[in-house]
C-alpha positions in Angstrom: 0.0 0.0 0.0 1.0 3.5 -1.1 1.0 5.9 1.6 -1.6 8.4 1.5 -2.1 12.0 2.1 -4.7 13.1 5.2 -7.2 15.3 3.9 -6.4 18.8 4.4 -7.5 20.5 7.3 -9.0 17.4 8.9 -5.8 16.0 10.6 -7.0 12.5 11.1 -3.6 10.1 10.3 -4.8 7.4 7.8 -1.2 5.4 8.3 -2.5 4.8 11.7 -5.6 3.2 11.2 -5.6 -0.3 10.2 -9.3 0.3 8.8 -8.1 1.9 5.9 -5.0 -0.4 5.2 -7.3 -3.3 4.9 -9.8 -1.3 2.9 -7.3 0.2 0.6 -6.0 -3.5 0.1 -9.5 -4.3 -1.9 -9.5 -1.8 -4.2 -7.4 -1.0 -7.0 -7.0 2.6 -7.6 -6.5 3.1 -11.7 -3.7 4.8 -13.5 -3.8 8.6 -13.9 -4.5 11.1 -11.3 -3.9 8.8 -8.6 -3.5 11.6 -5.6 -6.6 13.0 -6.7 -8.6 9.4 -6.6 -7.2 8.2 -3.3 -8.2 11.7 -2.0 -11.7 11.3 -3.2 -11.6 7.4 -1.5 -10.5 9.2 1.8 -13.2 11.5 2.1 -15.9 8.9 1.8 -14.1 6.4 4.2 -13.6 9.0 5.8 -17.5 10.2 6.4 -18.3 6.7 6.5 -15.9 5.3 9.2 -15.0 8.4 11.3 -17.5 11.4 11.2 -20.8 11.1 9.6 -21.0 14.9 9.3 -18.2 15.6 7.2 -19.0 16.6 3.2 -16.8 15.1 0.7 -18.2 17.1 -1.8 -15.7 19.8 -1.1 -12.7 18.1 -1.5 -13.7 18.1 -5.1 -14.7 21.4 -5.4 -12.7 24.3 -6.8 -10.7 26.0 -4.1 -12.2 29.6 -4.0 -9.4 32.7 -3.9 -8.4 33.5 -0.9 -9.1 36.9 0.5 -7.2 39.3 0.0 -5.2 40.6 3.4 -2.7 43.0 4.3 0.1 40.1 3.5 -1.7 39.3 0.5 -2.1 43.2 -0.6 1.7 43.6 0.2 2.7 42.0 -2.6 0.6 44.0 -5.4 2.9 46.4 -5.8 4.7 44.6 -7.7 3.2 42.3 -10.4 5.4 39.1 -11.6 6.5 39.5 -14.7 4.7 38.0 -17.8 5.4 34.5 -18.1 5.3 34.1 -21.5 8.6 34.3 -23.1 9.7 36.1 -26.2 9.6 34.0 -29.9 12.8 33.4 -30.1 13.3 32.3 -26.2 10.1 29.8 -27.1 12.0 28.6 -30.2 14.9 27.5 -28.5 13.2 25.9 -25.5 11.6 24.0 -28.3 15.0 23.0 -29.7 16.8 22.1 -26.4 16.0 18.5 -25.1 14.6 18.8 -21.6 17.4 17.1 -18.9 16.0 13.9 -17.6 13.9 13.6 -14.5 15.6 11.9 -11.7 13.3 9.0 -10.2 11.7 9.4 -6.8 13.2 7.5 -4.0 11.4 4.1 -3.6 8.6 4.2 -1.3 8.5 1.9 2.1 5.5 -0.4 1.6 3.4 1.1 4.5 3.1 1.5 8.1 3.9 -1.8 10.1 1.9 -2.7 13.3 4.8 -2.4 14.8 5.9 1.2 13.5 2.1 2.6 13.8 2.3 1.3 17.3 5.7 3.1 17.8 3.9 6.6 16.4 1.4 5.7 18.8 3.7 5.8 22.0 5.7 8.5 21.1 2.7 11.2 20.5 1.2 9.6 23.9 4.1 10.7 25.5 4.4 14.0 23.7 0.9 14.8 25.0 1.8 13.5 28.7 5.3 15.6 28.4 3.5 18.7 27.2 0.9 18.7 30.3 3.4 18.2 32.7 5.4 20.9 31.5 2.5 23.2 31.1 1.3 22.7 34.7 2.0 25.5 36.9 4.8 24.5 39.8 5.7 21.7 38.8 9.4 20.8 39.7 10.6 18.8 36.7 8.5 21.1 33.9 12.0 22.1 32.2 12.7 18.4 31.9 9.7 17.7 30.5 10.0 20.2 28.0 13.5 18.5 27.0 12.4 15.2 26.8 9.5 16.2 24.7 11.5 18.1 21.9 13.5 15.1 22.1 10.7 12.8 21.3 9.5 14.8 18.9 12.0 14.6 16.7 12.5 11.0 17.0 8.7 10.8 16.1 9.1 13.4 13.2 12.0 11.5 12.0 10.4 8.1 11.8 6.9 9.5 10.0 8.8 11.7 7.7 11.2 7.9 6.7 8.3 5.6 7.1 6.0 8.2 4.8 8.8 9.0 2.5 11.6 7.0 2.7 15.0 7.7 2.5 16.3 9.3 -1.2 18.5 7.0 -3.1 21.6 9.1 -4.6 23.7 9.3 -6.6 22.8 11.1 -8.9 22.4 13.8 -6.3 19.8 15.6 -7.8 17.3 13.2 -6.6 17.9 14.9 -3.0 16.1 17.6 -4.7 13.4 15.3 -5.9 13.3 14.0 -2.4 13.2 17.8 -0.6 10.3 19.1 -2.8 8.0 16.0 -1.5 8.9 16.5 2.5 9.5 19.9 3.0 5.5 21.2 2.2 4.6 18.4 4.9 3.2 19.3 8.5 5.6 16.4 10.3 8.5 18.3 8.3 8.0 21.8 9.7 7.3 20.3 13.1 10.9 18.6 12.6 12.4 21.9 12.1 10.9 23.7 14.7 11.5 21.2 17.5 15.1 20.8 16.4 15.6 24.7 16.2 13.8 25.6 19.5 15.5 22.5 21.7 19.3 24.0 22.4 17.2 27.0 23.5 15.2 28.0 26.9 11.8 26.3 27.3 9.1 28.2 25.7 5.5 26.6 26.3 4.0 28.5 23.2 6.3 25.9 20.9 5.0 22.9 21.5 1.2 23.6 22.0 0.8 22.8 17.7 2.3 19.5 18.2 1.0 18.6 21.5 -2.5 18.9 19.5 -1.3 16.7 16.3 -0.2 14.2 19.0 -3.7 14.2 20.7 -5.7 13.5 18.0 -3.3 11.0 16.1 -3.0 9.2 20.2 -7.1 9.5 20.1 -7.4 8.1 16.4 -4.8 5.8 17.1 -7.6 4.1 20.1 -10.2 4.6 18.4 -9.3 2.6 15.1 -7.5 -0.1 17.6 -10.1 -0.6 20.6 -12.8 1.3 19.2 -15.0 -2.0 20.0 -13.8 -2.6 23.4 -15.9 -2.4 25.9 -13.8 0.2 28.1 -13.5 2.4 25.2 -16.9 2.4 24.4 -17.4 3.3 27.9 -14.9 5.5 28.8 -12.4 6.6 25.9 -15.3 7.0 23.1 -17.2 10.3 24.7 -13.8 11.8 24.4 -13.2 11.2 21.2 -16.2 12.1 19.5 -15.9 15.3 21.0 -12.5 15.7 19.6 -13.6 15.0 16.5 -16.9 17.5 16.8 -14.1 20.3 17.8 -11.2 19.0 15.6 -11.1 22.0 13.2 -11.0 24.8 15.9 -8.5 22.5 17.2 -6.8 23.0 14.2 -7.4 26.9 13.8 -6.1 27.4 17.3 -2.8 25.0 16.7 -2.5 27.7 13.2 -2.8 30.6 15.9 -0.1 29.4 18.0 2.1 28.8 15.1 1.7 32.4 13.9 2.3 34.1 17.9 5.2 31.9 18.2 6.7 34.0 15.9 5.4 37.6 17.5 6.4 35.9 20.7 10.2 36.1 18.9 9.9 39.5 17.7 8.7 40.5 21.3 12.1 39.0 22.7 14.5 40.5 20.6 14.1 43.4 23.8 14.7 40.8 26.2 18.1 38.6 27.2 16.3 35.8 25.0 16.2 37.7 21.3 17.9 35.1 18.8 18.3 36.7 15.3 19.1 33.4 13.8 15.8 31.9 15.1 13.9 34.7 14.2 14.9 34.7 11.0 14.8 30.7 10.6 11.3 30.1 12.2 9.2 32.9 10.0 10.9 31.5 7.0 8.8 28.4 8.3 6.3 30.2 8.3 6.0 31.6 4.8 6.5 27.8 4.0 3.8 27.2 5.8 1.2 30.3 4.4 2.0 28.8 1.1 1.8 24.6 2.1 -1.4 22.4 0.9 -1.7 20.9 4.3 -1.9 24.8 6.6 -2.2 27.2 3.8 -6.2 27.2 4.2 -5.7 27.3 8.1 -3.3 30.4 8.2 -4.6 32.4 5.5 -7.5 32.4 7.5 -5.6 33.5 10.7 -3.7 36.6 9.1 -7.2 37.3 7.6 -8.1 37.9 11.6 -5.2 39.7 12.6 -5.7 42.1 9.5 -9.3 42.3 10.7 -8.0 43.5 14.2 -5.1 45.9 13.4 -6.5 47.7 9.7 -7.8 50.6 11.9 -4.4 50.8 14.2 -2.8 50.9 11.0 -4.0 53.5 9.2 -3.5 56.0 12.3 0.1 55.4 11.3 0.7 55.1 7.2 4.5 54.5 8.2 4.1 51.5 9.9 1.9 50.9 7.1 4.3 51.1 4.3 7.2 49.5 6.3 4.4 46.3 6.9 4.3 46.4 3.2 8.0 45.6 2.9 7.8 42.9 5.1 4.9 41.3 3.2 6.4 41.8 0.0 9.2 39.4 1.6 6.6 37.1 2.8 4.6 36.3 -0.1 7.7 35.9 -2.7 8.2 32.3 -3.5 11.6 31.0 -3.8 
């Protein structure tokens, strides 16, 4: 089995549930478009196994335009150029042969029991680290806070190999290849941004976004393994239905944190903590992750808000105005 993408903005982990590894087993999924189909066959497992009110309509549906916000507006300035080159420039693209593709590195076959029960453990323990560090006058909070960046990155690591792989090189251009298919992914940026923030002092506002992944992959995790045990049922099950019934402004909140993390660095640089390199490094995450499939829809959403909020502070003062519009301008350009 192929491993499949989750379906944006829902969060649920499909390599963890077993469900869909025996159902994806039974079906052959025909040549083509094949993201596109399996995304279509997630949604209606998905509605059908997990929550009865989702619409998998939508995931077919043209994706609207976005709004247009201050970081959106801070761009228009300055159009792109046309992208239609001159005659001549077409004539000899048409004569040079195009330099061949590097294959993508060889997939694993899919999540073992004995891997998705790993994934399991780890994000159980990154939840039970993140609320003992979190609790108010507790002794050993900085230690839990070490041990759960530590974690962390042992559980990014394994779901970014056992989603991924590893590439296969030479030639070295499949690195490349290999980089363009991880680095848009959510267990990517949350491998970044443990690894950066760990050498550092504890700050409680970075791991609230992956204390919440962890929850809901530990709660899918149950529900799809003892969903029809009799303790669950009984215990366990109220819970997760009503993570699932809040799950998107679960999601919304985790995109929140993400985005004050970085205002929370800004704030610092006036305090013994400011770290230009980390500054620097962690909104760069974030214009990776403004422009990502998997949080694009979630954080255009949330700068939508904050331009909401601050359009009347900011036209009391057009210099801040024009100096946001620099900064946008370097936010919005794709590299």
């Amino acid at each position: 089995m192929q491993h499949c993408a989750n379906i944006p903005g829902r969060g649920y982990d499909f390599g963890a549930d077993e469900r869909w590894a025996a159902y994806l087993k039974n079906i052959e999924i025909p040549t083509g478009d094949q993201a596109s189909v399996r995304l279509r066959l997630q949604a209606k497992w998905y509605k059908k196994n997990v929550e009865s009110d989702f619409d998998p309509e939508w995931i077919s549906a043209p994706t609207p335009a976005p709004t247009s916000t201050f970081m959106d507006r801070g761009a228009s300035a300055n159009p792109p150029p046309s992208a239609t080159p001159p005659p001549q420039q077409q004539q000899q693209q048409r004569a040079t042969p195009a330099p061949p593709r590097a294959p993508a590195p060889a997939y694993p076959q899919s999540f073992t029991s004995r891997t998705s029960l790993l994934v399991f453990l780890l994000h159980l323990f990154l939840v039970l680290a993140g609320l003992l560090h979190l609790v108010p006058f507790v002794p050993f909070s900085n230690t839990a806070y070490v041990y759960f960046m530590r974690a962390a990155v042992a559980c990014q690591l394994l779901k970014t190999y056992t989603a991924h792989g590893k590439p296969h090189f030479p030639p070295w251009s499949n690195i490349m290849v290999y980089l363009q298919r991880i680095v848009p992914t959510s267990d990517f940026f949350h491998l970044l941004v443990t690894a950066a923030f760990m050498p550092h002092r504890p700050i409680s506002l970075a791991i609230l976004p992956l204390m919440v992944v962890s929850l809901y992959h530990a709660a899918n995790y149950a529900a799809a393994n003892s969903g029809r045990s009799p303790t669950f049922q009984r215990v366990f099950a109220p819970v997760h239905r009503m993570l699932l019934s809040r799950q998107r402004e679960a999601f919304h909140c985790s995109a929140y944190a993400e985005i004050a993390l970085g205002f929370l660095l800004i704030f610092q640089l006036v305090t013994p903590m400011r770290n230009l390199t980390l500054i620097f490094f962690y909104w760069n995450l974030l214009k990776m992750r403004y422009q990502a499939p998997d949080s694009s829809a979630s954080h255009r959403q949330v700068w939508q808000g904050i331009d909401a909020k601050t359009a009347s502070m900011r036209r009391r003062f057009p210099i801040v105005e024009q100096g946001l519009g620099y900064v946008q301008a370097w936010f919005l350009k794709v590299q």
